[in-house]
Each structure stands twice: as structure tokens, then as C-alpha cells.
N, C-alpha and C positions, 0 to 999 in steps of 0.2 A: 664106766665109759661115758654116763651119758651125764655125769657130774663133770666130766673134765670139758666136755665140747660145752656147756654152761658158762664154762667159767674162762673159756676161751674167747666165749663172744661177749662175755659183759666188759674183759680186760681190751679188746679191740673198742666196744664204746666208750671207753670209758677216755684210751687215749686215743681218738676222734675226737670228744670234747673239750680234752684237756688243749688239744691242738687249737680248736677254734676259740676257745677262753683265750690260749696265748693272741692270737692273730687281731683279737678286739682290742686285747689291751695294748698290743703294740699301734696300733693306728691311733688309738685317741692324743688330741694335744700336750705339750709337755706340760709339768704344773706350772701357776703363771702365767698363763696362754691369755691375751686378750682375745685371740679370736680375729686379730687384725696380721695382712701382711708384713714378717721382718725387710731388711735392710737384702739379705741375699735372697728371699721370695722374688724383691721388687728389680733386683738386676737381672736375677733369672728371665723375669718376663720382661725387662727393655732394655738388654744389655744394650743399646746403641746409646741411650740416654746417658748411663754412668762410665766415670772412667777411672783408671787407677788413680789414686788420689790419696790422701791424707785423710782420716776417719768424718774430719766433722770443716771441711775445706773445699768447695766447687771447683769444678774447671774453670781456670778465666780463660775465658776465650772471645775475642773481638765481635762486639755488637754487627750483625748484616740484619739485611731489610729482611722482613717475613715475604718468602716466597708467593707469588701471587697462587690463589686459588684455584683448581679448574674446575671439569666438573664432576674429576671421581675424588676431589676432597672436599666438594659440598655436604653438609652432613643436612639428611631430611631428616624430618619430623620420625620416620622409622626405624633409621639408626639409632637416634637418642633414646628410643625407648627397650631397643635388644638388651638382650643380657650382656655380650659382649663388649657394645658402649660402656654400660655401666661400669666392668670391672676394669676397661681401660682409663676412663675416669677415675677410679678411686686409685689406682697405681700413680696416675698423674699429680693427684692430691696430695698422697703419702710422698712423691717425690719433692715436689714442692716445699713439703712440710719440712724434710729432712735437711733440704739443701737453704733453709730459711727463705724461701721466697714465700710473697705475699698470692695468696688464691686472687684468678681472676672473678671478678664481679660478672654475673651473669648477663647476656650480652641483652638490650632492652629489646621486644618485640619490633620489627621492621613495620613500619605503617604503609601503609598502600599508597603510590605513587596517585599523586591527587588527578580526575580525569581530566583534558584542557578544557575548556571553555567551548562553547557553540561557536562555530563562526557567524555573526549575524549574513542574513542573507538577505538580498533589496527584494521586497514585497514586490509580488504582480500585481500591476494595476486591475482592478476590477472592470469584468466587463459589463458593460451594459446592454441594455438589450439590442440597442440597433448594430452591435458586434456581436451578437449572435448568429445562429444559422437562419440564414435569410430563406424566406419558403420559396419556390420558384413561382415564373412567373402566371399568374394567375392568366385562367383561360378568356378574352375579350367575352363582350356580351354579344349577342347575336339575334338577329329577328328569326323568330320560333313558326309563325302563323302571321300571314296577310292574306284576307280574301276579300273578295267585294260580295254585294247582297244587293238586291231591289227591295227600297221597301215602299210601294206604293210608287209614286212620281219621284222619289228621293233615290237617292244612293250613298251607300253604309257602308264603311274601309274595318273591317275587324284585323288589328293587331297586336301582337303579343310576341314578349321576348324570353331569351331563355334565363337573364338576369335581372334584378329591381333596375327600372331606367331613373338616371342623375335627374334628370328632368327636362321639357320639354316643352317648344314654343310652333305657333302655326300665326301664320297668316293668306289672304287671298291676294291676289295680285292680278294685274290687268296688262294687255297687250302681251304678249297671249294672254289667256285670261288660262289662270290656276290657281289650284290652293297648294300651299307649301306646306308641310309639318317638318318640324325638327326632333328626331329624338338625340339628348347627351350622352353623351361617354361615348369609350373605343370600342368599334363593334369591328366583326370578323367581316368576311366579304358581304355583298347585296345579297340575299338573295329575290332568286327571279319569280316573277310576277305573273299569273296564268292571264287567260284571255278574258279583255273586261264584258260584262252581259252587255246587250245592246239597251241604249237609255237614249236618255234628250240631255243628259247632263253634261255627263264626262265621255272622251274620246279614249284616251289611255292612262295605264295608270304604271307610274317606273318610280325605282328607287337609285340612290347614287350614294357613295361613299366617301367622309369628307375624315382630315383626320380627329375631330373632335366629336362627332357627329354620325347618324344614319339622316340622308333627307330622301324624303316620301314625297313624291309631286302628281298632283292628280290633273292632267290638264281637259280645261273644260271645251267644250265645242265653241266653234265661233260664233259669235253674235249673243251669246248667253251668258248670263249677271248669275253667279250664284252667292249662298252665303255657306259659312262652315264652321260646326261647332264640333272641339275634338273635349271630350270626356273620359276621364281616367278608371276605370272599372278597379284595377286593383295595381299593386306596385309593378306590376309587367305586363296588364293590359289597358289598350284604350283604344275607343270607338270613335269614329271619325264621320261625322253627319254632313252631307251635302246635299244643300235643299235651292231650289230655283227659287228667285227674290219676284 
């Protein structure tokens, strides 16, 4: 019994193998075989291309213009490289060859549309400084300190501004009798003047606002000759000497 189930199962592998032996051999190519698609391969896969015809004779058929392009017949860069490209290419190839037409020349790389030109543009004039931003207008000078002083028989004008003075002129003058001082440049308003010490010199002492100018006027009492020396201490102050002659 246990000889016959043995010999049962070796005759089941045996024609299992013989079965798939046949099935190898039936698939391989015929002898001869290039390896390349035949004539009814290549209509099989484009039957629109071939038509009934005579073995070794094209269709004539009337030259028309190639259809314009759109853009699902653009072929990119990653069609060309599928597999499917490839084997429709070589069917186009083999068609060609059969039908005696000449293989197209591979189309030359497209060059890059050249960029235009700059358009020149007209230069800004340069600015120079005085079109720059202008600082605003600077604050006048202004008298900072005026006082009077005794000194001895004499009488002493201390002044001082709040910016360096342009520069400055004095004289004495008769009928009324006073001394004048001029200082330069734009100054703000007067300012006002306290009460002068009691002297033999000067009666009062006032200032006035001109528009180039501060003037300072010390006016002397009647009947009295004085003299005046104004001295610069520093760039905004200067001392004003009034002495009986």
C-alpha cells in the first residue's frame, strides 16, 4: 500500500514538471528571432498608422500641414525618458524603415530667448549741499546780562550775550550828552534794564532794537563831559568804562 501512494506522488511531480518544461518552451522566440518587433507586432501596436496595402508599397496619400501643437502634445523632458516613449519610438523607427522613409534628425537643443537690453534711464542730477535739508531757522542772539556797578567816581556797564557778538562799535556824543555802544547781528527783543545806582555821571541807562543791531545808550547828566572805553572780555562779554573828563 504504501509503495503505490509513492509512486502516485512522484508520477503527479513528475507531470507538474513536464507541464511547466512544456510552458517554457512554448514562450521562448522562434528560431531566427532577432529579438526585434515583426511587420504584424508593429500594426498590432499602430494600427491607425498601416493600411491595407500591397507588401512593400505606402499609402499615397495627399501631403496636409502638421497639425499645430498644444500643450498635451508637448513632449517634456520626462516623457522622453519613460519606457513607454522609448518603445513608441522604436515602433516609429521600425515603421519608417519598412515604409523606406528617411529617420528624422534629432531636433537641435532650443536656446534661451536672449534677455532685452536695459532701457537706459536719464541720471538724477546730483544734489549738492545747499539742496539738502536746510537746518531750521537758528535761534537770534540775545543780551544774557546788563548791570551797572560803581567803581569809585566811575561807572561800569557789565554785558554779556547768549551768543559770540559779529562785532561792535561805541561812541560819545554831545547835546544830550551820552555814550552809544553798538552791538552786531539779529538779536531777540531788549531786554529791560533795572534801576541805575545814584552817581554824578549817568542819569539812565536804556536799550533799543534796530534790525542789524542791539544799541545800548547810557545818557549822562547835564552839564557833564565824560569819556568811555568799551573792552571785550571774552567773545560775549564786554565791559563798558565811564569816567568824568
Amino acid at each position: 500500500m504504501i509503495k503505490k501512494s509513492i509512486l502516485c506522488i512522484l508520477l503527479v511531480v513528475f507531470l507538474g514538471m513536464s507541464i511547466f518544461l512544456y510552458r517554457q518552451v512554448a514562450s521562448l522566440p522562434p528560431a531566427g528571432s532577432t529579438g526585434e518587433l515583426d511587420k504584424t507586432e508593429i500594426m498590432r501596436l499602430t494600427p491607425q498608422v498601416f493600411h491595407k496595402s500591397g507588401p512593400s508599397t505606402a499609402p499615397q496619400t495627399s501631403p496636409q500641414p502638421p497639425p499645430k501643437a498644444t500643450g498635451a502634445d508637448v513632449i517634456t523632458r520626462k516623457d522622453i525618458t519613460s519606457p513607454n516613449y522609448k518603445v513608441a519610438e522604436r515602433v516609429l523607427q521600425l515603421e519608417r524603415q519598412s515604409l523606406g522613409q528617411p529617420q528624422p534628425s534629432s531636433p537641435a537643443p532650443q536656446q534661451p530667448a536672449p534677455l532685452p537690453e536695459p532701457t537706459p534711464t536719464a541720471q538724477a542730477p546730483a544734489i549738492t549741499l545747499a539742496q539738502e535739508i536746510q537746518p531750521p531757522h537758528a535761534r537770534n542772539n540775545a543780551l544774557k546780562e546788563l548791570s551797572v556797578q560803581l567803581v569809585g567816581q566811575d561807572l561800569q556797564l557789565l554785558v554779556s550775550t547768549e551768543k559770540q557778538l559779529e562785532r561792535f562799535t561805541y561812541f560819545v556824543a554831545t547835546t544830550p550828552g551820552r555814550v552809544v555802544v553798538d552791538l552786531y547781528g539779529k538779536f531777540e527783543k531788549a531786554k529791560a534794564v533795572g534801576k541805575t545806582p545814584s552817581n554824578l555821571l549817568v542819569k539812565d541807562i536804556r536799550t533799543g532794537l534796530h534790525n542789524d543791531r542791539m544799541r545800548i545808550v547810557a545818557d549822562l547828566e547835564p552839564n557833564v563831559a565824560a569819556t568811555a572805553l568799551v573792552t571785550q572780555k571774552s567773545p560775549t562779554e564786554l565791559t563798558i568804562e565811564i569816567k568824568r573828563k
